[in-house]
N, C-alpha and C positions, 0 to 999 in steps of 0.2 A: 496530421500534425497538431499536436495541441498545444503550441506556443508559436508565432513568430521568432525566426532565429537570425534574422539580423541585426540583432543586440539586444543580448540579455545580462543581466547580474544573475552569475552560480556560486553554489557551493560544493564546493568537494569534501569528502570527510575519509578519513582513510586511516587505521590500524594494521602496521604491519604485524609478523612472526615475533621481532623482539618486543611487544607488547608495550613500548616508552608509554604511548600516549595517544589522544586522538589529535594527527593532523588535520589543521583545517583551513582552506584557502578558500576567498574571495576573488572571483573574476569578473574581468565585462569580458564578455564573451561575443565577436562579430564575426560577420561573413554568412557564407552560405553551407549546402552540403560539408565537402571534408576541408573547405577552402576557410577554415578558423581561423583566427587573430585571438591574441587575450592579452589582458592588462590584468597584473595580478592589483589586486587594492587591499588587501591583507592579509596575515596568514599569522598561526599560532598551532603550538603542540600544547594540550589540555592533557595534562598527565592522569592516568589511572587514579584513584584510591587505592592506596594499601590491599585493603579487601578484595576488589575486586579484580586487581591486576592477580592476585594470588590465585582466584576462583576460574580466572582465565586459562592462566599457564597448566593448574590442575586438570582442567579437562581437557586443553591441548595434548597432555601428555598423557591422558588414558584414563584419569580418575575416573569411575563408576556412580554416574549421577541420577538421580529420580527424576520424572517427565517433570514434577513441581519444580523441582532447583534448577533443572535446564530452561523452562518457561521464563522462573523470575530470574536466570540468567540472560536471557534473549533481552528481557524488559529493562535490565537493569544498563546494559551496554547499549542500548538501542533511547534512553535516556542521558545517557552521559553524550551520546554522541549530539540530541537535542539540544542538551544545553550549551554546546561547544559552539555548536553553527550560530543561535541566541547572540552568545557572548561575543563572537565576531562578529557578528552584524551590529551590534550596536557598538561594539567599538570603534567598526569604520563609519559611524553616522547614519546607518541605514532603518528599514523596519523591514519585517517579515513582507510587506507588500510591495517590497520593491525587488524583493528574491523572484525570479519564477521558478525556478528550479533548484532540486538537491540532488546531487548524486554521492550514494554512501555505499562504498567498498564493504564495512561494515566490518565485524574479527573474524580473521578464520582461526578454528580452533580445530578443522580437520580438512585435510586435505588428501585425495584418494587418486591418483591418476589413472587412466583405464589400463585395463591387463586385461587382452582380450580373451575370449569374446565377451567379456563385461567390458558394461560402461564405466567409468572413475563418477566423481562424484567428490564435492567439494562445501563445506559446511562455513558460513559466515551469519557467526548472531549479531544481534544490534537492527531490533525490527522498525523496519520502512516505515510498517505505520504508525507505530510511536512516533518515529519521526517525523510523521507528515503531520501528526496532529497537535504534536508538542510547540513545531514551529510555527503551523500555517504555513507552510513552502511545500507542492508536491513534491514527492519524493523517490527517485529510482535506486534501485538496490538489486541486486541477488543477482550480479553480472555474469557470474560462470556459468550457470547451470544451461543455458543456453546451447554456448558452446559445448559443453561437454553429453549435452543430448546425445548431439552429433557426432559420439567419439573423440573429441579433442580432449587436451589438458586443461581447459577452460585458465588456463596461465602461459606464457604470462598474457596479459590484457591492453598492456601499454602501449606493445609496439605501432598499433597502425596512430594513438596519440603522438608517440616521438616520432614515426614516419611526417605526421602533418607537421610539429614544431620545429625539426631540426635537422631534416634529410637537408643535403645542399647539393645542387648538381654538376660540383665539379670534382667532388673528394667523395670517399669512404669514412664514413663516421658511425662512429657505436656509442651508445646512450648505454651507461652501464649504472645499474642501481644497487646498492652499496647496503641493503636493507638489514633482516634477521637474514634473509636470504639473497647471494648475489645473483641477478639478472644482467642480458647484452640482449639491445637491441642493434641488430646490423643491420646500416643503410648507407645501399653506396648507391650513389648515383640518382637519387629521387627516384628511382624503379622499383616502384610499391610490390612488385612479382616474384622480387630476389630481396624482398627483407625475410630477415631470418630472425628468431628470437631465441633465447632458453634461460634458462636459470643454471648458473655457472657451477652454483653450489655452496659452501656455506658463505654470509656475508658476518654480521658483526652477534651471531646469534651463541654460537661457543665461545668467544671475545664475552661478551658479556655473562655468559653465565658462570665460566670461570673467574671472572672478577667479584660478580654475586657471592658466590658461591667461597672465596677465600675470605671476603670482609665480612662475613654473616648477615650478607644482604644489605650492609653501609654503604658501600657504591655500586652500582649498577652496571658501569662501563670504565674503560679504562681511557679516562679523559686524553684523550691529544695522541693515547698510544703511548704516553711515555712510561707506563711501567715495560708493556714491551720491549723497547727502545732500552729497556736495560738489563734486559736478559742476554741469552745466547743462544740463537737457532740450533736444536738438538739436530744434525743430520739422520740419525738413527729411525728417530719419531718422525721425520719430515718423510723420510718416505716411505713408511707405513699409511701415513696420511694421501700422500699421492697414489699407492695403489688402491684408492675407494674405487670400489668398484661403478658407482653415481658418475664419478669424474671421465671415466672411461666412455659411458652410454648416448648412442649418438643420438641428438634434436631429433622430435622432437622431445622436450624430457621436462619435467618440473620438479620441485621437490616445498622441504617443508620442515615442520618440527617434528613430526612424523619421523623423521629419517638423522636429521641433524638434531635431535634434543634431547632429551633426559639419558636416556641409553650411551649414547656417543657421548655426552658430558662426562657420563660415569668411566668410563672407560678410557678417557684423556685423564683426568684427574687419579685414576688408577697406578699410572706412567711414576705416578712420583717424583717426576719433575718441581723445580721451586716457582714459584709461580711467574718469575719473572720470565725464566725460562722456557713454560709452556704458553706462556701469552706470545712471545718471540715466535715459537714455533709455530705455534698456530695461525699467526697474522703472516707468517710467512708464505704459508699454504695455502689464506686466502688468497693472495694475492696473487701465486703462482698456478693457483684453480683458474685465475680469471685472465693470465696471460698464457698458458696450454689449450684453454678452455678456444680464445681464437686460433692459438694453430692449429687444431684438433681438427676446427666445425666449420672456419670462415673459409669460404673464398679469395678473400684476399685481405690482407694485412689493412686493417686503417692509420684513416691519414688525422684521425683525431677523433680522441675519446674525450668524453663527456660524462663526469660520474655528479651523481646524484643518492639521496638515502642520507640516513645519518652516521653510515662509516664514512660521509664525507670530513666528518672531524676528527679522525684519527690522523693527525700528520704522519706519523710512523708507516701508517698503510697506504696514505697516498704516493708518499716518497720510496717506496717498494713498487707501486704500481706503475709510477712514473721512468725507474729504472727500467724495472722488467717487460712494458710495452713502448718504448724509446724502438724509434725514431719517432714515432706519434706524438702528437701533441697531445697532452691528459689538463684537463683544467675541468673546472667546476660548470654544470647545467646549470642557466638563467634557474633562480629561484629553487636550488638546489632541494632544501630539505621539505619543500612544498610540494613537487617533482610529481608525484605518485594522487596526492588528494587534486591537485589544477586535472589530473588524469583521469580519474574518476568524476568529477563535474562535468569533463568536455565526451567523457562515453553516454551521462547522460541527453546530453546537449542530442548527442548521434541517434541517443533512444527515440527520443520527441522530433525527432527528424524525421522519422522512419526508417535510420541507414542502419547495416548494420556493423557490429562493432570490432568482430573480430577478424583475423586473417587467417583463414584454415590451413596457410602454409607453414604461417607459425604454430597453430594449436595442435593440426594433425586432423582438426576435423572436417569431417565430409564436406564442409561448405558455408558459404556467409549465415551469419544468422543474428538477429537482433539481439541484443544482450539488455538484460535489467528486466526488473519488475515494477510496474508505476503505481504511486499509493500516493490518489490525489489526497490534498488536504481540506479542512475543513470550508476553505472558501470554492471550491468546488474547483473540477473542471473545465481548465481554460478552453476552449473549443474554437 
C-alpha cells in the first residue's frame, strides 16, 4: 500500500470521445477496501486549445502521424491535463502536498476491442509522468491495458465505481453515461455478481459533430437540444439507424470513434436531411439505443436510471429518455458532469490499495486484475 486510505484528497482527470475538455474533480476520499465515501470539493471542464483539440480528433480518426508528432502529442495532453489538476487545487485552497494521489483516465484516441484470438488494445495519451512531475501529486494512469491483457474490453471501467456509489438494495438501478459514447451500468440489488455493463452506442458524439460540422465549427453542440426539438424524426433514416449492426451485438461489447466517427458522420450528412431534421433523428436514435439496448441485455427492467456525461444538458434527449424508459424514474447522478473524472480518482484510490479495479463479468476478461500504472512524483514515494 503506498498511501493510507482512510482519507485522502484525489484527483481525477478524465477526457472523453467528444473531446469538450479535461474534466477535473476534487475529492476527500474515506473508508476502507471497496467500502468508499467521497465529498466532491470541486470540479471544472478546462477546455482544449483550438490546436490541439483539432490534432486530437485527427489522429482519432486515422490521421498518419510521425513517432516525433505522436511523442509531442502524448506531452502536449499529458501537460494540459497538469495544468488542470494545478488550477483546481488552488482554486479550492489547496497545494500539491495536500493531494496524495492522481488518477488520469488521460485521451483515447484508439480504441481496439479484442477479436479473437487477438488481444484488443486501447490507446490513451496524456503522460502520467508528465503529470507526476508537473504537479508533484503521484500519478496513476493507463487503466485498460490491464484488463484487456486478460482478453476484456478494458471498457467500460466504471461499473464496479457506480456498483460502490449508487447500487441500493432494494431496487434495480442503471447509471447510464451520456458521454461521445453512451454507457449502462446495471445494478440490481447490491449483487456485485449480476452487474452487467456496456456501451449502449452512440451518446452525444454524431449530435456534436453534426452541429460542428453545419456552423463551420461555430458551435460544437447543440445547446439544450433545441435545434433538434425543431426538426422532425425522419422514420425512414430512423430505422436504418436501428438496424446497426453494434446495436444488435450482445455484452460484452464496447465501442468508440473508431466506429461512431468520421465515417458514419459522412454518411448521416450524405442523407440530406436539413439539419434540424437529422439532429431530430439522430437524438431520437440515441435515445431509443439506450432504451432497446435494456430490453435487449437486462434482466430486468429498472426501477431508476441515473444519467450522467454531458448529454446530460440536452433537455430534448433527456425528455425522450424519460418517455421511452417510463415507468423508471430517470433524474440526474450526484455530480452529474463530474461522474466519470470522481471515477477515475476512486480506480486510483483501488490501485494504491492493492484491489483490483475491474469486473471480468463486465469486461469479459479472464479475471480481476489491478488496473493503472503508478508515476511517483518528484517528492518520492510514499511507503
Amino acid at each position: 500500500m503506498l498511501v493510507d486510505t482512510k482519507e485522502l484528497l484525489v484527483i481525477g482527470l478524465m477526457s472523453g470521445t467528444s473531446c469538450d475538455g479535461i474534466d477535473t474533480a476534487l475529492v476527500r476520499v474515506e473508508g476502507e477496501g471497496y467500502d468508499l465515501s467521497i465529498e466532491l470539493l470541486g470540479e471544472q471542464c478546462t477546455p482544449y486549445s483550438k490546436t490541439l483539440k483539432q490534432e486530437i480528433l485527427a489522429i482519432a480518426e486515422g490521421k498518419a502521424i510521425t513517432p516525433e508528432a505522436f511523442g509531442a502529442l502524448d506531452q502536449a495532453i499529458g501537460i494540459a491535463f497538469a495544468q488542470s489538476a494545478l488550477m483546481l487545487t488552488q482554486q479550492t485552497g489547496f497545494s500539491s502536498e495536500d493531494i496524495a494521489l492522481i488518477g488520469s483516465h488521460g485521451q483515447t484516441v484508439h480504441h481496439q476491442p479484442p477479436i479473437e484470438p487477438a488481444l484488443g488494445f486501447s490507446l490513451q495519451l496524456g503522460s502520467g509522468t508528465i503529470i507526476a512531475q508537473q504537479t508533484g501529486i503521484p500519478t496513476v494512469s493507463d487503466f485498460r491495458a490491464a484488463d484487456m491483457a486478460l482478453g476484456g474490453q478494458g471498457a467500460p471501467l466504471v461499473p464496479i465505481i457506480d456498483f460502490m456509489l449508487y447500487s441500493q438494495k432494494d431496487k434495480v438501478v442503471c447509471v447510464q453515461n451520456l458521454g461521445g459514447i453512451g454507457n449502462v451500468t446495471y445494478l440490481p440489488y447490491q449483487d456485485r455478481d449480476a452487474v452487467l455493463a456496456f456501451d449502449t452506442g452512440p451518446g452525444n458524439m454524431l449530435l456534436d459533430g453534426v452541429v460542428s460540422y453545419l456552423t463551420e465549427g461555430k458551435q460544437t453542440y447543440d445547446q439544450g437540444g433545441i435545434w433538434a426539438s425543431q426538426g422532425l424524426v425522419q422514420p425512414e433514416y430512423l430505422a436504418k439507424l436501428q438496424e446497426d449492426p453494434y446495436l444488435k451485438r450482445k455484452p460484452p461489447k464496447s465501442t468508440g470513434r473508431e466506429y461512431f466517427g468520421k465515417a458514419y458522420l459522412e454518411r448521416v450528412l450524405g442523407w440530406g436531411l436539413s439539419g434540424a431534421d437529422l439532429l431530430a433523428t439522430l437524438t431520437e436514435w440515441t435515445a431509443r439505443s439506450v432504451a432497446d439496448s435494456y430490453r435487449a441485455f437486462l434482466p430486468h427492467r429498472p426501477e431508476e436510471v441515473l444519467l450522467g456525461g454531458g448529454g446530460v444538458h440536452n433537455q430534448y434527449l433527456l425528455t425522450r429518455l424519460q418517455e421511452l424508459l417510463h415507468p423508471a424514474k430517470v433524474s440526474l447522478v450526484p455530480h452529474a458532469d463530474a461522474k466519470e473524472a470522481i471515477a477515475f480518482a476512486l480506480l486510483a484510490v483501488l490501485y494504491q490499495a492493492g484491489l483490483p479495479g475491474n469486473l471480468p463479468g463486465v469486461t469479459g476478461a479472464q479475471g480481476p486484475a489491478l488496473l493503472g500504472t503508478y508515476h511517483p512524483s518528484p517528492r518520492g514515494v510514499i511507503l
